[in-house]
TORGUSE-245252 format. One line per field, with one value per residue (C-alpha): x, y, z; residue in three letters; residue number from 1. Coordinates in Angstrom, 2 decimals, padded with zeros to 5 digits, always signed. Layout:
! TORGUSE-245252
X = c(X ...)
Y = c(Y ...)
Z = c(Z ...)
aa = c(ALA ...)
i = c(NUM ...)
This chain:
! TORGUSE-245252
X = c(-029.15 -027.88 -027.59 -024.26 -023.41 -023.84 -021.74 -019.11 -019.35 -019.26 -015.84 -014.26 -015.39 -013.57 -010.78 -010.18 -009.17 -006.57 -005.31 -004.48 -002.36 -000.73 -000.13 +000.77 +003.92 +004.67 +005.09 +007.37 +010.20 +012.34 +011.74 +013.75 +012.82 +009.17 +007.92 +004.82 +001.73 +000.12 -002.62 -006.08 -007.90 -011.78 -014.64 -017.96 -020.50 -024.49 -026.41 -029.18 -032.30 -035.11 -033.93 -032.89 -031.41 -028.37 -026.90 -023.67 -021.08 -017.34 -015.84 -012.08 -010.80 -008.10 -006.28 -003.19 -001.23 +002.91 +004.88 +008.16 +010.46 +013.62 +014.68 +018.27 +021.14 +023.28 +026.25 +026.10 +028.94 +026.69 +027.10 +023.16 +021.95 +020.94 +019.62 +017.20 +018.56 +016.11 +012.71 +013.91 +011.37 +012.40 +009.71 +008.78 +006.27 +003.72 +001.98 -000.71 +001.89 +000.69 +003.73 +004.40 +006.92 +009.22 +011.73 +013.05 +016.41 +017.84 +018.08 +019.46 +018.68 +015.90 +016.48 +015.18 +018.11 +015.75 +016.58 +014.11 +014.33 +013.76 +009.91 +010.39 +008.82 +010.73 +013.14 +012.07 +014.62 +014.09 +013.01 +010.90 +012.55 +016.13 +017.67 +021.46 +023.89 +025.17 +028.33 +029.38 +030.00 +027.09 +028.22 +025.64 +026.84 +024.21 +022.51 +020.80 +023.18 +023.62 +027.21 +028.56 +031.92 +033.07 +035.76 +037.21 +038.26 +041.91 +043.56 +042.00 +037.96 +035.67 +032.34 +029.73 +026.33 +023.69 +020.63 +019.46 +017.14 +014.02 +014.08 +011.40 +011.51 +008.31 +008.72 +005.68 +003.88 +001.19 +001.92 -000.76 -000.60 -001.18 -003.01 +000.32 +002.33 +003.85 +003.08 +001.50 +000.54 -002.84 -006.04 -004.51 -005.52 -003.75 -000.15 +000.01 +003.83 +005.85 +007.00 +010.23 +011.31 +014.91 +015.69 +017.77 +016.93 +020.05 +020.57 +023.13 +025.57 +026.33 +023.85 +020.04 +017.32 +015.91 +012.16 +011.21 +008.93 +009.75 +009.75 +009.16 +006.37 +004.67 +004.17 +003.60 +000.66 -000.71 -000.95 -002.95 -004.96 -005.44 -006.03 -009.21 -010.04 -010.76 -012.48 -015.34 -016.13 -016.14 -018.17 -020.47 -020.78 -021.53 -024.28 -025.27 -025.88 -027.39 -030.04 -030.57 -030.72 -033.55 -035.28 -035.60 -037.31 -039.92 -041.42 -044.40 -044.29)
Y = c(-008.70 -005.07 -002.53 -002.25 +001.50 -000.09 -003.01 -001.02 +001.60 -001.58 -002.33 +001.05 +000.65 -002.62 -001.42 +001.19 -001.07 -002.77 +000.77 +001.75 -001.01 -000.53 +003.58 +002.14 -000.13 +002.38 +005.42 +002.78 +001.88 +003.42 +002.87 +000.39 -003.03 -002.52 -005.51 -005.28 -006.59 -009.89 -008.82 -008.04 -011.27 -011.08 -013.20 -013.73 -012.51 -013.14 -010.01 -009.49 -007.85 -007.15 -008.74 -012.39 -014.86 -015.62 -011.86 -011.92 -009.49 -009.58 -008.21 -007.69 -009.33 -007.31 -009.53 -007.12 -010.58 -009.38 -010.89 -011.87 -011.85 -010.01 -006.48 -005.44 -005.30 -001.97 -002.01 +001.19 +000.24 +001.64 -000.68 -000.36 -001.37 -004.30 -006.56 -009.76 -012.67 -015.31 -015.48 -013.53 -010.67 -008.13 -008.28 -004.60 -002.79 -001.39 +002.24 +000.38 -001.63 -005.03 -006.95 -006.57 -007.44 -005.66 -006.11 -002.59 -002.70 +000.79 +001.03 +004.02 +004.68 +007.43 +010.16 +007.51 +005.19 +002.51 +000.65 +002.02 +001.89 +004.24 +004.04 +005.04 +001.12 +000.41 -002.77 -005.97 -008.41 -011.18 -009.57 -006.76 -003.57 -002.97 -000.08 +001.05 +002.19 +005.79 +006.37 +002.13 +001.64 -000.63 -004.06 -006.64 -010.32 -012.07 -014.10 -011.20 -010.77 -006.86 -006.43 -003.12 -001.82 +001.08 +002.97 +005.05 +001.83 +001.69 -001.66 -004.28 -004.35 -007.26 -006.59 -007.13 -008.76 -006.48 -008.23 -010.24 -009.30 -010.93 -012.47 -014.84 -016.74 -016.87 -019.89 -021.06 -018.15 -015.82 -012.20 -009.44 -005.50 -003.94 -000.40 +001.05 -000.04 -003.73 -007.20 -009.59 -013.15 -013.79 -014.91 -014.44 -011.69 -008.32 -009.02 -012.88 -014.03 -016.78 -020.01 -020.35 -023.36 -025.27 -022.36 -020.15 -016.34 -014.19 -010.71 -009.45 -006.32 -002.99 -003.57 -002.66 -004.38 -001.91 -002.63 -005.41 -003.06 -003.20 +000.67 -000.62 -003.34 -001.27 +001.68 -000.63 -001.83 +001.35 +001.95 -000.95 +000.25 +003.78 +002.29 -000.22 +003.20 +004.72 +002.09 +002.15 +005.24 +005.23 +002.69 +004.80 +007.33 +005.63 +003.90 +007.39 +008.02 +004.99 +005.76 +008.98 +007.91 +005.29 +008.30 +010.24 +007.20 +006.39 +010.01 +010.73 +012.34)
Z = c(-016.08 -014.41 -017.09 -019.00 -017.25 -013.82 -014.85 -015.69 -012.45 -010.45 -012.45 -011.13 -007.68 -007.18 -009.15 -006.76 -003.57 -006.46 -007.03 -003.49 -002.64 -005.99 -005.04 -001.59 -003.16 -005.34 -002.59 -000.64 -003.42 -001.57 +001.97 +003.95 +004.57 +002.95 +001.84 -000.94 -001.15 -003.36 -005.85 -004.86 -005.67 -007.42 -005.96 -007.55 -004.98 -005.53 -005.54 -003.05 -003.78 -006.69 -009.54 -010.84 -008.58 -010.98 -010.32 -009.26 -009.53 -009.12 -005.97 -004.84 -002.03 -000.44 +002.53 +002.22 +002.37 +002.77 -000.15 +001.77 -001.45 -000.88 -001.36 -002.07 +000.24 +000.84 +002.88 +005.19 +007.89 +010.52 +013.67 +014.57 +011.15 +010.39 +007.50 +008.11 +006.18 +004.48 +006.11 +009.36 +011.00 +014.30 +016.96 +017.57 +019.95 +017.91 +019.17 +020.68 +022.58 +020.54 +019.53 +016.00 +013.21 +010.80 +008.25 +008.99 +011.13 +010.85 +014.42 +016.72 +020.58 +021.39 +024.10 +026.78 +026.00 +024.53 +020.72 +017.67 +014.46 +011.49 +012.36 +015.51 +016.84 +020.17 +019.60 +021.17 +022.85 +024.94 +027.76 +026.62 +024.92 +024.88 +026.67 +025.60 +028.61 +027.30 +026.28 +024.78 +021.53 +020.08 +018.07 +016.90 +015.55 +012.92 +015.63 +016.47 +020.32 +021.08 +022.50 +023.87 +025.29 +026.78 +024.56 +027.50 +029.59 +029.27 +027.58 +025.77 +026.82 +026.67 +024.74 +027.19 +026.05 +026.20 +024.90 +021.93 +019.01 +019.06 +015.88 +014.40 +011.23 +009.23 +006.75 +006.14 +007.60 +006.11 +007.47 +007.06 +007.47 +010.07 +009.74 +011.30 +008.66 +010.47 +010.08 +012.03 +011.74 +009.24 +010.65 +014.06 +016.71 +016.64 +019.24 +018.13 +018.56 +016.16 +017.35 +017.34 +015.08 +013.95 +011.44 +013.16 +012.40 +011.29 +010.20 +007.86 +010.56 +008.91 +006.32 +005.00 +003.01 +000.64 -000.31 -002.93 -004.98 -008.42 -009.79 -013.20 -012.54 -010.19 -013.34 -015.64 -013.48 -012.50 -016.28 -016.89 -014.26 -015.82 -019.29 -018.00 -016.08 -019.64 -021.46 -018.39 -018.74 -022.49 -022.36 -019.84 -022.50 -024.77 -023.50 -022.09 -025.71 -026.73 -023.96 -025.51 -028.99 -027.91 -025.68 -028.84 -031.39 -028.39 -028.89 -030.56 -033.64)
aa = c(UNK UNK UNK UNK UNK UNK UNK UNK UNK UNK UNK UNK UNK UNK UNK UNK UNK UNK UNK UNK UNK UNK UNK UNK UNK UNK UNK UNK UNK UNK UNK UNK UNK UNK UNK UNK UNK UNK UNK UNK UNK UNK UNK UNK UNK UNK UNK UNK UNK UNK UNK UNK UNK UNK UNK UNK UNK UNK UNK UNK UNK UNK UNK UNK UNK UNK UNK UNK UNK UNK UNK UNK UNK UNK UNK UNK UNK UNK UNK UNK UNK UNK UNK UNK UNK UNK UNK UNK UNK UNK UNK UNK UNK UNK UNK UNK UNK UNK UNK UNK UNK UNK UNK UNK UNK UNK UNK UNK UNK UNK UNK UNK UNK UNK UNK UNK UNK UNK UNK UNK UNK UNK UNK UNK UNK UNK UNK UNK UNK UNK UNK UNK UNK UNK UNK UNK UNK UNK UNK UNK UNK UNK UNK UNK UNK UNK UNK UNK UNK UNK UNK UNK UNK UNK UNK UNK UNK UNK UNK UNK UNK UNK UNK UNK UNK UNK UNK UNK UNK UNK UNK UNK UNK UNK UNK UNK UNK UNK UNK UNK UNK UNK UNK UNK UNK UNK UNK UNK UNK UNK UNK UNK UNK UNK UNK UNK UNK UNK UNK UNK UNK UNK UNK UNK UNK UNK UNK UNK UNK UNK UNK UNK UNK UNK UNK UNK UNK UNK UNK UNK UNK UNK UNK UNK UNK UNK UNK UNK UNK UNK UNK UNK UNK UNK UNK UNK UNK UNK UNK UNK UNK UNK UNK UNK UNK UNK UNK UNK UNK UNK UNK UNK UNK)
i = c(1 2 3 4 5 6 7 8 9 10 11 12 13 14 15 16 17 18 19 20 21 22 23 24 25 26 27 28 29 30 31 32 33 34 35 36 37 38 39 40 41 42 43 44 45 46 47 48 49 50 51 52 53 54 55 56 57 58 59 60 61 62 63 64 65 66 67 68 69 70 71 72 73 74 75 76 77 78 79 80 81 82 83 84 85 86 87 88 89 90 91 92 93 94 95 96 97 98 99 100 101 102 103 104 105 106 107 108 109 110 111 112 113 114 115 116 117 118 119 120 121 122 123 124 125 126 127 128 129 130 131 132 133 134 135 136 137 138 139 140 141 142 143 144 145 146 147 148 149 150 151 152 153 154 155 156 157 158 159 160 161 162 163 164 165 166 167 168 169 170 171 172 173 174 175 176 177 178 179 180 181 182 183 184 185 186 187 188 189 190 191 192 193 194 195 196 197 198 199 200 201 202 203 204 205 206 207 208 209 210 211 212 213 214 215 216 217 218 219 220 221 222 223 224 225 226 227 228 229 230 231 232 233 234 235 236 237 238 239 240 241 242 243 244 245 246 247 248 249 250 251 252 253)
């Protein structure tokens, strides 16, 4: 059996992988579209080297696995924002140029003429990113189709279809974190796309998702997570002191 003070500094190691994706949902209340994280999961894990072969010691198993629940819905009345409905991700280009998914659709067009949003990600359509002519006023329809018409044409102007949002829905699919903040499909290499299945993906025009972070859980949480915080290293003390108390009897008189 490991001594109690190493049990317990074992205990605030692993704790501290459950605290930074705790800090991580909590720094992202308030930013659009974020989606949290499920709970770091514990694993018993034998314990190599001298000592017993029944040592085992909990470890935390962080996957980082995106809980898809959804966030609140703001009207804005912006004509480039845009809200996924249901199970619905936007294909993105991540900075490494991997394809990658969001749930982030405040969208605006970059000094190149090409669709990002809020992130700065480059907007996927169908055929690759999606550049905006200058000067047409931008409308999209909940099936994800990017119209556009000019306002200086004189009499009644057809919208003209620009492009469509390449939109994916993800029931029944695990989605991971990316280090750069997107999703991607679990246990699949980095750039893996979604089939496309009978669920049509639709977005919600003029409106936002905010993120699905509960303020309140999320404290209440990270207090727990203080509290056990304190009780190891009480207990760390005090066996500091129980150590020193039996130092003291074992010496000669």
């Amino acid at each position: 059996m490991d001594r109690l003070v190493f049990t317990s500094n074992a205990t605030i190691k692993e704790q501290a992988t459950a605290r930074q994706v705790l800090v991580n949902d909590l720094a992202n209340v308030s930013t659009v579209g974020f989606k949290s994280s499920y709970n770091v999961a514990l694993q018993s894990v034998k314990v190599e080297g001298a000592g017993f072969d029944t040592r085992y010691q909990a470890q935390t198993n962080s996957p980082d696995r995106i809980r898809m629940d959804p966030g609140p819905v703001m009207a804005t009345g912006r004509p480039m924002d845009v809200a996924m409905a249901n199970s619905t991700v936007l294909t993105v280009q991540a900075p490494n140029g991997d394809l990658a998914f969001t749930r982030r659709g405040d969208m605006k067009v970059n000094i190149q003429g090409q669709l990002e949003n809020g992130s700065g990600h480059l907007v996927l359509g169908e055929g690759g990113p999606i550049t905006i002519p200058p000067g047409l006023v931008v409308s999209i329809n909940p099936d994800g189709s990017i119209y556009a018409r000019d306002p200086a044409q004189v009499g009644p102007a057809a919208d003209v279809l620009i492009d469509r949002l390449r939109l994916r829905d993800v029931t029944g699919v695990s989605l991971g974190r990316r280090p750069d903040g997107l999703f991607k499909v679990s246990e699949k290499p980095d750039g893996t796309d979604i089939a496309l299945t009978q669920q049509l993906p639709q977005v919600i025009p003029q409106a936002l998702e905010g993120s699905n972070v509960s303020a309140i859980e999320a404290m209440t949480r990270l207090i727990d997570h203080s509290r056990s915080f304190e009780t190891q290293i009480r207990i760390i003390k005090e066996m500091k002191g129980l150590d020193e108390s039996g130092a003291s009897m074992m010496k000669a008189a």
